[in-house]
TORTI-152704 format. One record per residue (C-alpha): residue number from 1; residue in one letter; chain; x, y negated, z negated. Coordinates in Angstrom, 1 decimal. Example, Ala and Ser with C-alpha at 12.3 -4.5 7.8 and 13.67 -1.06 7.14 Angstrom:
// TORTI-152704
@firo->1 tormi->A drendren->A x->12.3 y->4.5 z->-7.8
@firo->2 tormi->S drendren->A x->13.7 y->1.1 z->-7.1
//
This chain:
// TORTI-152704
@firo->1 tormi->X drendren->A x->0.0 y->0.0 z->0.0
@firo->2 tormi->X drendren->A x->1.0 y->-3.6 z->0.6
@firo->3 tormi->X drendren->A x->2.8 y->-5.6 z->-1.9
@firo->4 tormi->X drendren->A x->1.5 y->-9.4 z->-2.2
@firo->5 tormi->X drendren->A x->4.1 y->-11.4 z->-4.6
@firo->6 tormi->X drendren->A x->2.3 y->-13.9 z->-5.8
@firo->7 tormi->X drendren->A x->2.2 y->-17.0 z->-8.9
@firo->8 tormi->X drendren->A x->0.1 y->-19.4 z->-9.9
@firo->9 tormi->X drendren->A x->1.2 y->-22.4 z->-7.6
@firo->10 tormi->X drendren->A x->-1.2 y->-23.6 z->-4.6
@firo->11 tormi->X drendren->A x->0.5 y->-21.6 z->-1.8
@firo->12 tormi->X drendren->A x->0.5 y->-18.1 z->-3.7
@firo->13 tormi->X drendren->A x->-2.6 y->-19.3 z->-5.5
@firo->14 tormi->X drendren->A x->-4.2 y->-19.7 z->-1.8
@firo->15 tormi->X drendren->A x->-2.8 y->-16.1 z->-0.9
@firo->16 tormi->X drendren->A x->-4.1 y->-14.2 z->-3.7
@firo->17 tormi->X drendren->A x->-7.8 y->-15.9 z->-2.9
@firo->18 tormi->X drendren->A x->-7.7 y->-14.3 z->0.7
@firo->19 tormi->X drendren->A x->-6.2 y->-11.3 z->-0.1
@firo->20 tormi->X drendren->A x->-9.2 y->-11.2 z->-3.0
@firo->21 tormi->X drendren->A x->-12.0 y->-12.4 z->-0.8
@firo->22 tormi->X drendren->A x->-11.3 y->-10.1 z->2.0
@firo->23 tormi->X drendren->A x->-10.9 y->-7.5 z->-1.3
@firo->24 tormi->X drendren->A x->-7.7 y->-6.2 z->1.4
@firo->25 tormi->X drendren->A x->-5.9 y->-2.9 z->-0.2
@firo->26 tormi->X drendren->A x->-2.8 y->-5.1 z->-1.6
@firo->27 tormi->X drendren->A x->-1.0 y->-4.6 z->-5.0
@firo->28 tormi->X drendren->A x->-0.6 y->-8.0 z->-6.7
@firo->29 tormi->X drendren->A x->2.3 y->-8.5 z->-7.9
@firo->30 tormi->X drendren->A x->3.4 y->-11.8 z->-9.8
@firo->31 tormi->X drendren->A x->6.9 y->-13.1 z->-9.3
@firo->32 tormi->X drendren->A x->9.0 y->-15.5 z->-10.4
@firo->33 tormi->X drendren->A x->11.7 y->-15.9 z->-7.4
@firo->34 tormi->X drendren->A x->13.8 y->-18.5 z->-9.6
@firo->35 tormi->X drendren->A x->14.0 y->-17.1 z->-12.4
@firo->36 tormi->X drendren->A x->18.0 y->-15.9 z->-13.9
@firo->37 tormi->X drendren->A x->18.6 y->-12.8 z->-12.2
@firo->38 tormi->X drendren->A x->16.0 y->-13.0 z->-9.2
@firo->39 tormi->X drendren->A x->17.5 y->-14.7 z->-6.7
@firo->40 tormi->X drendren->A x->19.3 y->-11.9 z->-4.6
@firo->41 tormi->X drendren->A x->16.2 y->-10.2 z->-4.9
@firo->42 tormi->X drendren->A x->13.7 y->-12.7 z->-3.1
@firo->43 tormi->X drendren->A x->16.2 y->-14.1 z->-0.9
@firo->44 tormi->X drendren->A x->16.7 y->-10.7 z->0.6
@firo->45 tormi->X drendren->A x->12.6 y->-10.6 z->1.5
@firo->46 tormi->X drendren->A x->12.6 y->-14.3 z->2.4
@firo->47 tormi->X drendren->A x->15.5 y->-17.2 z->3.0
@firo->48 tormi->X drendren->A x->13.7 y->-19.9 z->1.3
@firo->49 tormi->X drendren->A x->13.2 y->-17.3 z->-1.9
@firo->50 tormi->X drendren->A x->9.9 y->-19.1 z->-2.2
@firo->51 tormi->X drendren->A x->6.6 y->-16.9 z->-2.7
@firo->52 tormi->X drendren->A x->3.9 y->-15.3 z->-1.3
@firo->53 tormi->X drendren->A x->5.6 y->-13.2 z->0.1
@firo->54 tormi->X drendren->A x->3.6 y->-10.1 z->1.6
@firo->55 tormi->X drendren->A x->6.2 y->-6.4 z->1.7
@firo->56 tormi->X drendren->A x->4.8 y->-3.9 z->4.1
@firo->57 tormi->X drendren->A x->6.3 y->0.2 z->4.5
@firo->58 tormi->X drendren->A x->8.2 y->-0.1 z->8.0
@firo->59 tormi->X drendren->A x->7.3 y->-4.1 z->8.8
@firo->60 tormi->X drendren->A x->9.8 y->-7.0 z->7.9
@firo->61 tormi->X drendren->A x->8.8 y->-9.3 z->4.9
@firo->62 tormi->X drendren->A x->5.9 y->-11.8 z->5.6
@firo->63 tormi->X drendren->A x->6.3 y->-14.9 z->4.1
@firo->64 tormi->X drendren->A x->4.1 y->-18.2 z->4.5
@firo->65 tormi->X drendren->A x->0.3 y->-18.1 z->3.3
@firo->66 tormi->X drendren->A x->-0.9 y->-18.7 z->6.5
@firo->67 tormi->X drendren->A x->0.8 y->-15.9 z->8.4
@firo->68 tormi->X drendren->A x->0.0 y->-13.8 z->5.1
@firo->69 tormi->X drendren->A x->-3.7 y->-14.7 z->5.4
@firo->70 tormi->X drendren->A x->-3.7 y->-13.7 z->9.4
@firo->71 tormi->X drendren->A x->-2.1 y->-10.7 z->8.7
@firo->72 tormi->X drendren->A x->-4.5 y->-9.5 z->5.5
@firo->73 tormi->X drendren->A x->-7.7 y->-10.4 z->7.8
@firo->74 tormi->X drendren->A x->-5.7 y->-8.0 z->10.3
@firo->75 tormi->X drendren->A x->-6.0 y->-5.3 z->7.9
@firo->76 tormi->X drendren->A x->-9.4 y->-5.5 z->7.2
@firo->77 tormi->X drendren->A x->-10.8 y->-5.8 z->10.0
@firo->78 tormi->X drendren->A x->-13.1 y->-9.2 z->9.7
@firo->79 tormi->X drendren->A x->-13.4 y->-12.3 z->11.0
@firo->80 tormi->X drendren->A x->-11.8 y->-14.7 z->8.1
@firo->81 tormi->X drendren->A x->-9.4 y->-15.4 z->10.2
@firo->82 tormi->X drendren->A x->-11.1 y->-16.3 z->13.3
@firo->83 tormi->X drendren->A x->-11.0 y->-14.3 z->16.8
@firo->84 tormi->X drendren->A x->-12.1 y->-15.2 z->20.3
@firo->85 tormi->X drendren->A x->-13.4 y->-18.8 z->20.9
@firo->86 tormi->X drendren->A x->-14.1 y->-19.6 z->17.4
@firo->87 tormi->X drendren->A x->-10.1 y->-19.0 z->17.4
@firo->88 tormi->X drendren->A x->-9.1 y->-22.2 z->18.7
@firo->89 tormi->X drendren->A x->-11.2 y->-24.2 z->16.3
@firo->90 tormi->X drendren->A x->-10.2 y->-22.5 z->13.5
@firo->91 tormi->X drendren->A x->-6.5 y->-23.3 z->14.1
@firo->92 tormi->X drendren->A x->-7.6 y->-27.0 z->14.9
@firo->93 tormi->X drendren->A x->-8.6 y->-27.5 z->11.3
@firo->94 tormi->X drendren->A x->-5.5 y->-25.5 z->10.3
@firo->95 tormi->X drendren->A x->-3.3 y->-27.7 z->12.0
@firo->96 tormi->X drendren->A x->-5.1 y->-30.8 z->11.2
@firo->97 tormi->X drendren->A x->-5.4 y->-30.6 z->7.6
@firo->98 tormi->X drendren->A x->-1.9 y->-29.5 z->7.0
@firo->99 tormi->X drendren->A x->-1.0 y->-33.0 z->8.9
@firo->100 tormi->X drendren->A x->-3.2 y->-35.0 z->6.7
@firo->101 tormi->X drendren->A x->-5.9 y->-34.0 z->4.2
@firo->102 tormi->X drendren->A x->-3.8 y->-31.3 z->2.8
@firo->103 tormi->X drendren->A x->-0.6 y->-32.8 z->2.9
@firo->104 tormi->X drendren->A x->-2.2 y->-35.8 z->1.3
@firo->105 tormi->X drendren->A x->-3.3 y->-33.4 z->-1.6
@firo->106 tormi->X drendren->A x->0.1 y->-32.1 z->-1.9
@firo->107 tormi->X drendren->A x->1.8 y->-35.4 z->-2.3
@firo->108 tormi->X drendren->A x->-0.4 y->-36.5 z->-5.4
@firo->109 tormi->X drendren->A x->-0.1 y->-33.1 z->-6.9
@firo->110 tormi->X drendren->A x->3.3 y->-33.1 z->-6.9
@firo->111 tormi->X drendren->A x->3.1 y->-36.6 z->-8.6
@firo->112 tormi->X drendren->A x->0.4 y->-35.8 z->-11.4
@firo->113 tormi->X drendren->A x->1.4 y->-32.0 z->-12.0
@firo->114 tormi->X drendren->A x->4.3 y->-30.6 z->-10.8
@firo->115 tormi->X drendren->A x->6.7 y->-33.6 z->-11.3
@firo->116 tormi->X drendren->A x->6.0 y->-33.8 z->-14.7
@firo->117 tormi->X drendren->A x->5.2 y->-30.0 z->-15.2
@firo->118 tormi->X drendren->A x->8.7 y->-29.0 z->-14.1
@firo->119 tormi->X drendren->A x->10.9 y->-31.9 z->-15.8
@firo->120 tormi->X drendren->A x->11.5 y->-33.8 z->-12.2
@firo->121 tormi->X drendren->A x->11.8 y->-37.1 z->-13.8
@firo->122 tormi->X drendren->A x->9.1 y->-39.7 z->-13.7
@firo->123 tormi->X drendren->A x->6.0 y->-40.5 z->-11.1
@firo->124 tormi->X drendren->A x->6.6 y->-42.0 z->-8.0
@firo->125 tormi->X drendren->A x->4.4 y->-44.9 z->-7.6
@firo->126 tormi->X drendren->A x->5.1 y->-45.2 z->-4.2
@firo->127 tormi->X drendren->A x->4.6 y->-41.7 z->-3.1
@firo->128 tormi->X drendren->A x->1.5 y->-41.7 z->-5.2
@firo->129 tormi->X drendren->A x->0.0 y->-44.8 z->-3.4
@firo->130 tormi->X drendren->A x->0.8 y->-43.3 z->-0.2
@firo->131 tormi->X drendren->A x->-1.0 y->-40.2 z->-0.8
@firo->132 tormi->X drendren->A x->-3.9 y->-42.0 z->-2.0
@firo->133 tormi->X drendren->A x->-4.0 y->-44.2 z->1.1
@firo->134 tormi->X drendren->A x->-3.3 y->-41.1 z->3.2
@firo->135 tormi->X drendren->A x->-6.1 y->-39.2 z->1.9
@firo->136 tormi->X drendren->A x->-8.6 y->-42.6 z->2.4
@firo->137 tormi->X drendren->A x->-7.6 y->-42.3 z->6.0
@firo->138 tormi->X drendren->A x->-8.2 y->-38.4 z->6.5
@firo->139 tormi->X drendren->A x->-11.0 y->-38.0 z->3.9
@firo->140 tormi->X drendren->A x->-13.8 y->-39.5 z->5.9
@firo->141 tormi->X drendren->A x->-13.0 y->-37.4 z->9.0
@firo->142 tormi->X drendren->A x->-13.7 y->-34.2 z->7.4
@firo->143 tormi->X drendren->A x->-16.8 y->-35.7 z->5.2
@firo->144 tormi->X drendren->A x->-18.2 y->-36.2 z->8.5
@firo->145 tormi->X drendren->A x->-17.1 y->-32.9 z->10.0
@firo->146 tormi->X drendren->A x->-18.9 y->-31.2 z->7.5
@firo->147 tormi->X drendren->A x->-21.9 y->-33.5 z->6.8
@firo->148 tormi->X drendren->A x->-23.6 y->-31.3 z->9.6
@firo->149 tormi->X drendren->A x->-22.1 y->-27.9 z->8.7
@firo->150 tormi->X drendren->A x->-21.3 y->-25.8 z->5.9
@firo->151 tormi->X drendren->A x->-18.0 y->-24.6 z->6.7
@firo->152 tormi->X drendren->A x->-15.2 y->-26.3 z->8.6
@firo->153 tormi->X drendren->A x->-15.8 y->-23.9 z->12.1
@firo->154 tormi->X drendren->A x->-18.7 y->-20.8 z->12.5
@firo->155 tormi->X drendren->A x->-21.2 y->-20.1 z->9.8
@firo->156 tormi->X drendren->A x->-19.3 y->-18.3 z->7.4
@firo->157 tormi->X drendren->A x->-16.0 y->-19.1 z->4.9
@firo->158 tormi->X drendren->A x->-12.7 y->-18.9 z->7.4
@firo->159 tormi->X drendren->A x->-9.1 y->-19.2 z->6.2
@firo->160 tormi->X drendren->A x->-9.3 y->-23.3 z->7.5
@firo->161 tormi->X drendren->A x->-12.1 y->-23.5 z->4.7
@firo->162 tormi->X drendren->A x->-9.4 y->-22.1 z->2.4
@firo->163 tormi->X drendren->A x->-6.1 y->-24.2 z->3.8
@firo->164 tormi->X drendren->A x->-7.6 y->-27.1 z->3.7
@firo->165 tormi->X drendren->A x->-9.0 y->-26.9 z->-0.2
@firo->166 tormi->X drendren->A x->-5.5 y->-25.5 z->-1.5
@firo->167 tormi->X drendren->A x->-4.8 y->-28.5 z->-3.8
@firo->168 tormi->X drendren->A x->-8.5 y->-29.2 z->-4.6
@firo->169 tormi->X drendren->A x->-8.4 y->-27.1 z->-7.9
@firo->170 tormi->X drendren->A x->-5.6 y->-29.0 z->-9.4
@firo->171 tormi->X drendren->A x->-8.3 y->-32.1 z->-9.1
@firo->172 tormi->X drendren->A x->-8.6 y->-32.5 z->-12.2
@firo->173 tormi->X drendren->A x->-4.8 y->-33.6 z->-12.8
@firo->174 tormi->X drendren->A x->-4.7 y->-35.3 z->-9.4
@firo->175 tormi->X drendren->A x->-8.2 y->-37.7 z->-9.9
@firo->176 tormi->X drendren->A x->-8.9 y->-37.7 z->-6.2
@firo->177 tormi->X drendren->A x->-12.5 y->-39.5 z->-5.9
@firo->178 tormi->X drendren->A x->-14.3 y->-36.8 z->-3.9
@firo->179 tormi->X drendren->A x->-17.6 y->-38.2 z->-5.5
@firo->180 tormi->X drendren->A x->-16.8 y->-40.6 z->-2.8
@firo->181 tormi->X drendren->A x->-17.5 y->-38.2 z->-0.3
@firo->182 tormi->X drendren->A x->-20.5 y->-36.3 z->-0.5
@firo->183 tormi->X drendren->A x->-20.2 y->-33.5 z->2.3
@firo->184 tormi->X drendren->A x->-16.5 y->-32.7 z->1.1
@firo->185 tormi->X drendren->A x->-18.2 y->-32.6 z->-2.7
@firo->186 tormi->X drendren->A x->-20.6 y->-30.4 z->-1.4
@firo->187 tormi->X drendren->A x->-18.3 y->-27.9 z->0.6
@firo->188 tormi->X drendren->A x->-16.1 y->-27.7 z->-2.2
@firo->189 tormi->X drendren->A x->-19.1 y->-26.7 z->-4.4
@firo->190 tormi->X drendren->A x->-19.6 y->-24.1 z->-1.9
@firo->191 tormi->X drendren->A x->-16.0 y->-22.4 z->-2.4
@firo->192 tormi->X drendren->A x->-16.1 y->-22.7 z->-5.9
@firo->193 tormi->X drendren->A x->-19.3 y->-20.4 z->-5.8
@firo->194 tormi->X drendren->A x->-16.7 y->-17.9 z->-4.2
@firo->195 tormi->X drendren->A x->-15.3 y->-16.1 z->-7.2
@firo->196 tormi->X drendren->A x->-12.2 y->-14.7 z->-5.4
@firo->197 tormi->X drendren->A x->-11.9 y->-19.0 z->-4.5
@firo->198 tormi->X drendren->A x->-13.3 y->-20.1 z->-8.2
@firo->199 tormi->X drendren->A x->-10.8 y->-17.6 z->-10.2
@firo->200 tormi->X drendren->A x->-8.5 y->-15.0 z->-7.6
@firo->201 tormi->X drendren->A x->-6.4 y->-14.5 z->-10.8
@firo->202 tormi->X drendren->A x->-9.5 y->-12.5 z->-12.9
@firo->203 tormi->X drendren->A x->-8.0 y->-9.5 z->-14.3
@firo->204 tormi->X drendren->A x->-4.8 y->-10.2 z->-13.2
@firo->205 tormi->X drendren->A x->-1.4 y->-10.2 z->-15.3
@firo->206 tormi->X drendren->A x->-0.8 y->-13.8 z->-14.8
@firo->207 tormi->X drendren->A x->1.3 y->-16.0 z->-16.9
@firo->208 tormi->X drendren->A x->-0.4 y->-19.9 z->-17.1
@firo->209 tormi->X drendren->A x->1.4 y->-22.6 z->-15.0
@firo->210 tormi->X drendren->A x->3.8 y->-24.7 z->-18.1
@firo->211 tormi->X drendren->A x->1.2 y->-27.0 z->-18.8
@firo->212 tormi->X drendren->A x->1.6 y->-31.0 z->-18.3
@firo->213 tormi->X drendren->A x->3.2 y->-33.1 z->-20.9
@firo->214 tormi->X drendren->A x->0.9 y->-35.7 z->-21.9
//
């Protein structure tokens, strides 16, 4: 069976939610790449040492939660990750959130949680700012996207559904206003009702992120 090393930080975290929603025959496994002693470990099943990381009998490492996610809906079988013409569309949002929504996301996280979680010296006001003003710009494309729809492309959860909420659980750190935003509130809602989205960590042997100084 397939190994999927995982932690609790948004790429992993986004991982273990497919791998959970798809319920795809994977052993999680939590890892901690940089910790004393693992490096020659993880560098050996990825050159960044950086996790997920998905181990497969006979197939070279995958690492990268998107190519993880592909591969996972490969091995089920469904349409998460989406095939034909929906294909296309699905990538679109991929692409396009990474650029800007997500990226967005990621740049306030890192300033109200990981920063400060990790010991990486004081917030950035400019990089905060800019995130800010990023995701003002990039917010109300996909409010309107979805003000007509209930997932980003088909009529059904896809993996662009899932990439472009990776840092939305951390909002209560990063204070986004998504109130602002009504069909982005509303699609979130709609993930959250996901359990494998709401908690992919139930049952799971999974040490708590350090938490944030206050």
């Amino acid at each position: 069976m397939p190994t999927l090393y995982y932690s609790r930080n948004p790429n992993p975290r986004l991982a273990v939610a497919v791998a959970r929603h798809l319920d795809a025959p994977v052993t999680l496994e939590w890892a901690a790449p940089f910790a004393p002693g693992q490096a020659e470990r993880f560098l050996a099943l990825n050159p960044g040492q950086r996790i997920p990381i998905l181990v497969e009998e006979g197939a070279e490492p995958l690492w990268e939660a998107d190519a993880i996610a592909c591969r996972l809906a490969q091995i089920v079988g469904l349409d998460f990750w989406r095939q034909g013409r929906d294909q296309p569309d699905m990538i679109r949002w991929i692409s396009w959130g990474k650029e800007t929504f997500v990226r967005a996301c990621d740049m306030v996280s890192f300033e109200t949680g990981t920063r400060l979680r990790y010991g990486l010296g004081p917030q950035d006001p400019a990089v905060l700012a800019e995130g800010h003003r990023m995701f003002h710009e990039h917010a109300p494309i996909l409010d309107r996207h979805l003000a007509t729809r209930d997932w980003l492309t088909g009529t059904s959860p896809s993996y662009a559904d899932f990439r472009t909420a990776t840092f939305l659980p951390w909002n209560a750190n990063m204070r986004l206003p998504l109130r602002d935003y009504p069909a982005i509130t509303a699609w979130y809602a709609r993930l959250e009702s996901l359990s494998a989205w709401a908690d992919p960590f139930r049952g799971l042997d999974a040490p708590e992120l350090p938490p944030i100084p206050a």
